[in-house]
LUMDREN-648586 format. One record per residue: x, y, z of N, C-alpha, C in turn; residue in one letter. Coordinates in pm, whole numbers, plus 50000, padded with zeros to 5 digits. Layout:
# LUMDREN-648586
XYZXYZXYZa ...
***
This chain:
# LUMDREN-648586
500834987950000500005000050000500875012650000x 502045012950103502535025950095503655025249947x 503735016849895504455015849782503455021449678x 502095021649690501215022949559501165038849580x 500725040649724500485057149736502225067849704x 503095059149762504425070749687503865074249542x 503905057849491503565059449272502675071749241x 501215070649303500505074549306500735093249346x 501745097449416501565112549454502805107749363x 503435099049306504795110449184504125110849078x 503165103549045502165104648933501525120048914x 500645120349075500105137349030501295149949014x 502615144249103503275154049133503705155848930x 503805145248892504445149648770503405155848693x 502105151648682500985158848644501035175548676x 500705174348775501005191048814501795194848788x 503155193848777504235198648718504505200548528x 503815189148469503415191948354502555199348335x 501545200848372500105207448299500395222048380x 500985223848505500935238648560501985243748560x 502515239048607504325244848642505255248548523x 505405237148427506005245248298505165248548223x 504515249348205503625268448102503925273148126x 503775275248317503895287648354505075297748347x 506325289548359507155290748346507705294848196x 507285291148081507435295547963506695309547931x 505355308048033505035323547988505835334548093x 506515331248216507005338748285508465341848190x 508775331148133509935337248042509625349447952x 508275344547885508095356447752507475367047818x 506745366347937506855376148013508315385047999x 509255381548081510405388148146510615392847985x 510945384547934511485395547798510705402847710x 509405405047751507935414847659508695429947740x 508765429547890509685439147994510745446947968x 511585434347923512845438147924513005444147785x 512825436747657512825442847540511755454047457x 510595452747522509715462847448509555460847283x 508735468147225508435468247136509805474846965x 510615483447076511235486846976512625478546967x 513145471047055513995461447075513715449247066x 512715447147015512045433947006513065425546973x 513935426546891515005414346875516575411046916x 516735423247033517305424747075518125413247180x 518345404047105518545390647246519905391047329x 520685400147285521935401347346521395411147476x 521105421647474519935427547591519565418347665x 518925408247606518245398447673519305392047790x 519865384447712521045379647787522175384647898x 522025399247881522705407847949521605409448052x 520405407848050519915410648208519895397248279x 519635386748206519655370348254521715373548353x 522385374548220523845370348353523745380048416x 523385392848446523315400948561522885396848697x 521885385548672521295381148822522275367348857x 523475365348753524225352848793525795357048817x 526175363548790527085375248809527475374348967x 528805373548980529685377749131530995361949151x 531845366449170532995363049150533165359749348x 533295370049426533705372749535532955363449621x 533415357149734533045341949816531015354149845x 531355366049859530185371549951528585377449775x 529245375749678529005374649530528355361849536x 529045352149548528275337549553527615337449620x 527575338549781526275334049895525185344449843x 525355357849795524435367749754523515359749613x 524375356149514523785348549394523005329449422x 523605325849524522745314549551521795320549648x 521445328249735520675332049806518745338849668x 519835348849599518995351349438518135337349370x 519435329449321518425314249259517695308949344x 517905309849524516765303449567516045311249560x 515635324449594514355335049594513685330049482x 514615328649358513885329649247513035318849205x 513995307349191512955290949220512115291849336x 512075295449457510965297349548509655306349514x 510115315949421509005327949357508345321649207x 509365316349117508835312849008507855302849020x 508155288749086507405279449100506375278349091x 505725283749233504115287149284503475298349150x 504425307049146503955317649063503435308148910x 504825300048849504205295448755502715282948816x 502335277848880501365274548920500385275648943x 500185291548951499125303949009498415303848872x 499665303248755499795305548617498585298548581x 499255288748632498685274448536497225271148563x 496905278948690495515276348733494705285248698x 495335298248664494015309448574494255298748451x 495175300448382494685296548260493565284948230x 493935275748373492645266748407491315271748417x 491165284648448489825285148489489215296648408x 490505300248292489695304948093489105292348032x 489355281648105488905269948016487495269748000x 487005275248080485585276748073485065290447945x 485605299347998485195310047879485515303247738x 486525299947717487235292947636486325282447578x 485655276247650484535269347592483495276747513x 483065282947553481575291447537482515299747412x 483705303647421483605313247289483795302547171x 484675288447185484395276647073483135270947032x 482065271047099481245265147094479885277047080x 480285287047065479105301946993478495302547100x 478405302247227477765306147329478075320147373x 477655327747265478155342247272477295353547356x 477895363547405476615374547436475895384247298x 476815381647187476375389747103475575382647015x 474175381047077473215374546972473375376446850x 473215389846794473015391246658473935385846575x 475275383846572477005379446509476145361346564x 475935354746624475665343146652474615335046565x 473015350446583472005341146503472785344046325x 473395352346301473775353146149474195345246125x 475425336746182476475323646132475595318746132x 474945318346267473545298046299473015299546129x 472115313046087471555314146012472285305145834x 473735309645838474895308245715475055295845699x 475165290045862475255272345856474245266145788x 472775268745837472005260145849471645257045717x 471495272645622471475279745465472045264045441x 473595264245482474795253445411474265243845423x 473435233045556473235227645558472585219645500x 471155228445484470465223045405470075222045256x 470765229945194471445229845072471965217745018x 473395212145132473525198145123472785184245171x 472135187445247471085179545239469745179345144x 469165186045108468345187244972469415179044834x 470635182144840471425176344706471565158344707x 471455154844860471925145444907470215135444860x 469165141344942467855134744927467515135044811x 467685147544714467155140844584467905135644503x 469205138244518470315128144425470655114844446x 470445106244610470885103744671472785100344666x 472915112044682474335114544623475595111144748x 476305103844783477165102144912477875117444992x 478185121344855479065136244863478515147044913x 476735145344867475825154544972476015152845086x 475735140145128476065135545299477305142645325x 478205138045300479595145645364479365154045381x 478665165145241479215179845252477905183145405x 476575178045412476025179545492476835178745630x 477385166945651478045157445748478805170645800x 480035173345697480915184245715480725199345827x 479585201045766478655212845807478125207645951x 477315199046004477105195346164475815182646079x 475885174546225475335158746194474215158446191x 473655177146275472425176446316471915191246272x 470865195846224470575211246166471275220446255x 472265225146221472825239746278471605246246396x 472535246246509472085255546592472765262646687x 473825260046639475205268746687476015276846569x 476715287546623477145294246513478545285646476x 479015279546563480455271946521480055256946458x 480685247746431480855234646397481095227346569x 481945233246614481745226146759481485226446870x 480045239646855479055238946922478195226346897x 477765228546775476815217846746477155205446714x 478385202946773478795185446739479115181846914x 478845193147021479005187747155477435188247185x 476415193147085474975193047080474375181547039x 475595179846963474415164946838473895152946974x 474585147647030474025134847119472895137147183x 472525151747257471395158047315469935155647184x 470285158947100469545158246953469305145646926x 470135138846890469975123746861469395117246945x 470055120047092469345106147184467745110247209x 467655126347227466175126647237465255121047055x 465775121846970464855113546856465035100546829x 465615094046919466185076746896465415076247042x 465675082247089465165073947243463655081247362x 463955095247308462935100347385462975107347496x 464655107347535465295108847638466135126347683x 465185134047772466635147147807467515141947869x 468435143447780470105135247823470575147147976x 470585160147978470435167048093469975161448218x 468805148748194468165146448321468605133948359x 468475120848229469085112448238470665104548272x 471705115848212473095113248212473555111148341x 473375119848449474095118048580473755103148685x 472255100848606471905087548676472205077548614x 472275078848469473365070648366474755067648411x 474945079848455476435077448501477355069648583x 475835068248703476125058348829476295047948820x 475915045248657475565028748651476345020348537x 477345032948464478245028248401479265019348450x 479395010948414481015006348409482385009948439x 483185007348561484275017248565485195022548437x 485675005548338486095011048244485375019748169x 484545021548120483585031448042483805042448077x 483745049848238483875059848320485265063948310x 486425059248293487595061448304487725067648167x 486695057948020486515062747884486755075947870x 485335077447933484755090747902485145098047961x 486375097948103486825112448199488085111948092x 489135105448026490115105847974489885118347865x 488465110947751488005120347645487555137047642x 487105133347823486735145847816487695159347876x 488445149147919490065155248039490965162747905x 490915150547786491485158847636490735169147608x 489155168447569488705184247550489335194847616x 488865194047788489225205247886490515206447847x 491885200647794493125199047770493295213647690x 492465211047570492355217647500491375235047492x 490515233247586490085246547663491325253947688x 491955248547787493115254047859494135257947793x 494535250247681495205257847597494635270647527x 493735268347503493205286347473493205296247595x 493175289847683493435297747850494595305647790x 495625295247782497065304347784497325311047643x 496725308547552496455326347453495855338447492x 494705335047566493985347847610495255351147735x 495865343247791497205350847854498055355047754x 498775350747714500095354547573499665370747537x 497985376247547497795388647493498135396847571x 498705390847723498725405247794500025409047771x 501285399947793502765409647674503015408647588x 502095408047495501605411747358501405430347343x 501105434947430501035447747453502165451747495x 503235445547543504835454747535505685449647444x 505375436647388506055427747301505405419947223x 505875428047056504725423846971504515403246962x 506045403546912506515385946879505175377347006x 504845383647111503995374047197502875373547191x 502475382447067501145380746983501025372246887x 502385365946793502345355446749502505344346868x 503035344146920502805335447008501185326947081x 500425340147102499235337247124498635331347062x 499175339446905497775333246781498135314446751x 499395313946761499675303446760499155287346850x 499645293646961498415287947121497135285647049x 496355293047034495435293747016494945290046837x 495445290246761495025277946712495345266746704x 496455262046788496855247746824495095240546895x 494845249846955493735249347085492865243546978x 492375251546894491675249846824491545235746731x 492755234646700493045220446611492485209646702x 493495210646826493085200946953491895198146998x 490695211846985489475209447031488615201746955x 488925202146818487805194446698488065181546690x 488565174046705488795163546736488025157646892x 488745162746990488775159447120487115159547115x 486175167847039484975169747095484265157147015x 484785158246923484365144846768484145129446872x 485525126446953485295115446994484845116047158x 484595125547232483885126547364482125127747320x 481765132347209480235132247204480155117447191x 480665113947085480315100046993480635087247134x 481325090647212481535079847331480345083647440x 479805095447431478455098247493477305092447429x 477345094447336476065086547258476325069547296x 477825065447279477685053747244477515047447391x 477905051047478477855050147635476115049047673x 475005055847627473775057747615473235043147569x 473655041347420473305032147379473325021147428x 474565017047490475145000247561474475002847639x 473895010647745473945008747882472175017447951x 471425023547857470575030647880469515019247909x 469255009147842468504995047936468674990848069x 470254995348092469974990548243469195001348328x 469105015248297468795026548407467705027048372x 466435016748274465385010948244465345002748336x 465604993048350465414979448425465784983448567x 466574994348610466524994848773465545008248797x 464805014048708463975024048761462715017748658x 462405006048624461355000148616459975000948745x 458675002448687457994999448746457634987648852x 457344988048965456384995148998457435004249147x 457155013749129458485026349199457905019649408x 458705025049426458095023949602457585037349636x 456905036749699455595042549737456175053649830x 455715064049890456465073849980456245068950098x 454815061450115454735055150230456065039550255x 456185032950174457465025550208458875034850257x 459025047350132460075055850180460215057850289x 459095065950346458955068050475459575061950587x 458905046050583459385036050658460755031950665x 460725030850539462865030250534463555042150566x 462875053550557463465061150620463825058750809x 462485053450852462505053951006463675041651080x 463315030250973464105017051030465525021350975x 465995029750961467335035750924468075043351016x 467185054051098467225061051189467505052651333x 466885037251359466925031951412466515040151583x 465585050751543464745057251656465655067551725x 466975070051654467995082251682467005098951621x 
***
């Protein structure tokens, strides 16, 4: 046991240290030099370098205890700091969602795309039904699985299973899923937190673009930087969402008979509740 729990905390420790600690640390770099170089020195890396050996700098025995006393401040300050990092950018993951997925405040820019998609959509679907042409499907397919009702593509492909399962089954997946959930399968459950641990993966990387913009404003180069982040994010998210819906649907499918068969008729009565409530209490 105490052999599994060491594994087990070097496991998160390396986790946390991957997912928080070095970002943070890469943006505290392009930080320090957005500072140090500005906009009109932007390529200035000898500058650069000249303030880096300045903090390593000293020859004299009282130079050294002063400069190791510095690297510890600094590994004691960077660390947490890059960590602090790593946890806003964690918690753009959410905005970060809502702006991939058209959950916008600006209705009007939202219903226009919904409007552009749906135009597309059904365009290719009309080519598809009366031709019965394969290439319609795709181009439909292409466009969303289910009539546009998001202004993005992956709004409405983290929508489609909500859509589908209620016309295959009858079912608000909203009401059903969490009691679905109880009754999955561990492997299944491990499925679907992995798939969906990659989406949020990919939230978070757009976290740290909407950071990259703030020394982007003293240092242009960290505006490519951002745009870059951020459509990596982007690449990462269309996918990640492709196979977390489709393992939601398919998770529904295998397993939505059983949360039939244990909330089958005939339910217990409030008056039994009741009672099991009391012989529980055991008169406490």
């Amino acid at each position: 046991m105490t052999g599994f729990l060491a594994e087990l905390g070097r496991r998160l420790a390396d986790r946390w240290f991957t997912l928080l600690v070095l970002p943070g640390l890469a943006y505290l770099l392009v930080t320090a030099a957005a500072l140090r170089l500005g906009h009109s020195d932007w390529h200035d890396w000898r500058d650069l370098w000249d303030g880096f050996t300045a903090l390593t700098e000293g020859t004299r025995a009282a130079d050294r205890d002063a400069l190791v006393a510095r690297t510890a401040l600094l590994i004691l300050a960077a660390v947490p700091a890059s960590a602090a990092l790593g946890a806003l950018a964690q918690s753009l993951a959410a905005p970060v969602e809502r702006l991939l997925t058209g959950d916008w405040p600006w209705t009007g820019l939202a219903g226009r795309l919904t409007a552009r998609r749906a135009a597309a959509w059904r365009a290719a679907n009309e080519t598809y039904e009366r031709d019965d042409d394969p290439a319609g499907a795709a181009r439909r397919n292409a466009v969303s699985l289910i009539p546009p009702q998001h202004p993005t593509w992956l709004g409405d492909r983290l929508h489609t299973p909500v859509v589908r399962l209620s016309q295959e089954y009858g079912i608000d997946l909203a009401v059903v899923w969490p009691r679905l959930w109880l009754l999955l399968p561990a492997p299944t459950r491990d499925t679907l937190t992995a798939a969906r641990t990659r989406l949020d993966t990919a939230f978070t990387l757009g976290g740290w673009a909407l950071l990259y913009a703030v020394p982007a404003v003293f240092w242009w180069p960290a505006a490519v930087i951002a745009v870059v982040v951020a459509l990596t994010a982007r690449r990462k998210a269309a996918p990640a969402a492709e196979a977390y819906a489709e393992l939601v649907e398919s998770a529904v499918d295998l397993h939505l008979d059983r949360l039939l068969t244990r909330l089958a008729e005939p339910r217990p009565s409030p008056q039994q509740g009741r009672a099991l409530t009391e012989r529980l209490r055991r008169g406490s």
